[in-house]
C-alpha positions, 0 to 999 in steps of 0.5 A: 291353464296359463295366465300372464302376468303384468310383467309378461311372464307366463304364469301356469295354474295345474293340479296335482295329480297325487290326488288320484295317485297310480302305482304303475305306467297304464294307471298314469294313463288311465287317470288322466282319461277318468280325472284330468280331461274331465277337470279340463272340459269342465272349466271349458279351457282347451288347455290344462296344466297336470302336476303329475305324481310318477312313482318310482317305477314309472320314473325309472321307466319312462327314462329307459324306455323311449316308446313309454315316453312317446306313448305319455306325450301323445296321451298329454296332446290327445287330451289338452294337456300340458305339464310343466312340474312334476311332484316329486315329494313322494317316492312311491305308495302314495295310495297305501292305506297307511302312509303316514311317515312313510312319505318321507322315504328315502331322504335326501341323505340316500343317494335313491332320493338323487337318482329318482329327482334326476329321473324326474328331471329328465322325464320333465325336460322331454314332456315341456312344451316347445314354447315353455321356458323351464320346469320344476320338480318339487321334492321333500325337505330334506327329510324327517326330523326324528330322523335326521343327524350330522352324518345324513345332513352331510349326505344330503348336502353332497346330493343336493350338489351333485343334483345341480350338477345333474341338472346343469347336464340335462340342460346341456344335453336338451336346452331344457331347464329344471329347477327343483323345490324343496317344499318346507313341511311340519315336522321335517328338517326343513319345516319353516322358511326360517329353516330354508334360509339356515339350512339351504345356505350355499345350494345352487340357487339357479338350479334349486329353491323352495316349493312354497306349500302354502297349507304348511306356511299356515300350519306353522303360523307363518306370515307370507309377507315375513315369510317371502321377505326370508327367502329374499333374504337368503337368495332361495327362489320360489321354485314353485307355489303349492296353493292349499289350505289347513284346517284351522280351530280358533278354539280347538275345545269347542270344536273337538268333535269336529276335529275328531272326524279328521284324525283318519288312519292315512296320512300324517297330520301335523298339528300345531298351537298357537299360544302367548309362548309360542308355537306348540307342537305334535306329528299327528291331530290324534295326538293333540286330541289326547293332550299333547297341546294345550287349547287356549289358542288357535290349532292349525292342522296339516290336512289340505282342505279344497280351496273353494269350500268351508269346513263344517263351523266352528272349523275354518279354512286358511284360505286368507293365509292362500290369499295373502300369499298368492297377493305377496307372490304374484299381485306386484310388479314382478311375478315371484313365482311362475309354477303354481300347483293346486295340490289338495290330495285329501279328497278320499279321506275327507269327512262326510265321503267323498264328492265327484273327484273331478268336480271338485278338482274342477271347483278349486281350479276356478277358484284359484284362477279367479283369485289370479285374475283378481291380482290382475292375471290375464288368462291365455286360453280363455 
């Protein structure tokens, strides 16, 4: 969906296709026939913005092969669909049984990382429509901290460069120009914008930025305001906005039994504290559960929820956290951000089953589009 921005700039609102992750080309395809042209004829617009996941394989084979690419972009313009970002965080198996750290393979200390952002990249620049004026690509922060040492921060550095310079290329040879994000993430290298502002120092801010993850700016306690005020300060756009939400426990004792119902085997859950010391921390809401954090303050938990429905009580959402963000990026005199991705992938592994995929999607995609126009958004295709 397209919305535009008292400013005049064209502000875009898709969902995030990792939700219904495909492994290969003809799975691409055929989600977009069972999920995204429902979500679109369900909100009643003739146009939808898709966020669309490309694992590796298909990366690699929409660049090599012209005729997949064409087969794509008429399967796009067939449907009512568009696509201005891609999510580029993770690599491949995003719908493993088990993903978990596995996320967060390669990093961008190994030149695989390079090689498919750049796929990516020019995947994109071919999809843009005409009348589009750049794309972005969201990537993972650098890597996972446990991981991380000066000799992979110095690799990362050269492929951070040698992406710019990448970029830079493609927008010579196409006149299309793409930008990517690194998305700060809990546990990551760069986990808070703090860290973004530190670590992203002297990176080509006109080609690379931050994917603001709004569920993660709430785990780690972050106010958008002070949060926003950082990237300012450093000089780091925000590339693209990813609108979630975390799961929240003022008082994560009285709620346990809630919170047990989502320590679910799939994906990584970073949960954290917040106490009169500060900011406590675990890799995983099992974890937590067992003791590694105390309980006399709040718990956030790394587990996207859907932006237009409450948890069972006494579990709450951030959507006030979303709210204050979206307020600081686009309720002003200029638009902050012009890409925003609602990325809610834990529909499958939400407690209770799971609803209809597309209605769901469907419901916080009006949700979203309400709250822009509640900051004053004009819809486009309405």
């Amino acid at each position: 969906m397209r919305l535009r921005h008292r400013d005049g700039t064209l502000v875009h609102l898709a969902y995030c296709a990792n939700v219904h992750p495909a492994d290969d080309f003809p799975g691409v395809l055929d989600r977009l026939h069972r999920y995204a042209i429902p979500v679109r004829r369900r909100l009643g617009v003739p146009r939808l913005s898709v966020g669309l996941w490309l694992p590796r394989p298909v990366a690699a084979t929409l660049v090599a092969d012209p005729g997949a690419l064409d087969k794509l972009r008429a399967a796009l313009a067939a449907g009512g669909l568009e696509v201005v970002t891609l999510n580029g965080f993770p690599y491949a198996g995003f719908g493993k049984d088990v993903v978990k750290t596995d996320v967060y393979l390669p990093d961008w200390g190994d030149p695989d990382r390079l090689a498919y952002t750049l796929d990516l990249a020019t995947v994109l620049a071919a999809l843009l429509p005409d009348d589009v004026a750049r794309g972005s690509v969201s990537t993972l922060p650098l890597g996972w901290a446990p991981w991380w040492d000066g000799e992979r921060h110095d690799r990362a550095r050269r492929h951070l460069d040698a992406l710019s310079a990448g970029l830079a290329d493609l927008e010579r040879r196409t006149g299309r120009t793409i930008r990517v994000g690194l998305e700060p993430e809990p546990g990551c290298v760069v986990e808070t914008t703090a860290d973004a502002a530190r670590l992203l120092t002297g990176v080509d801010t006109s080609r690379v930025g931050v994917c603001l993850d709004t569920c993660h700016l709430a785990v780690e306690f972050e106010e958008p305001g002070e949060a926003l005020a950082r990237l300012d300060a450093a000089g780091l756009p925000v590339v693209k906005t990813q609108a979630s939400a975390a799961l929240h426990a003022s008082d994560p004792s009285a709620a346990r039994r809630e919170l047990e119902t989502f320590a679910e085997p799939r994906y990584l859950h970073q949960t954290r504290a917040h106490t009169a010391e500060g900011v406590h921390r675990v890799d995983d809401l099992p974890d937590a559960l067992a003791g590694g954090l105390p309980a006399d303050g709040p718990w956030r938990v790394h587990f996207h929820l859907p932006l237009h429905a409450d948890p069972p009580a006494p579990l709450a959402g951030t959507r006030a956290d979303l709210r204050a963000a979206l307020d600081v990026l686009l309720g002003g005199p200029a638009a902050r951000t012009d890409h925003v991705e609602v990325e809610t992938y834990t529909w499958t592994v939400l407690p209770g089953g799971r609803p209809d995929l597309a209605d769901g999607i469907a419901a916080e995609l009006d949700w979203t589009r309400a709250e822009l126009v509640r900051l004053g958004l004009i819809e486009e295709d309405a």
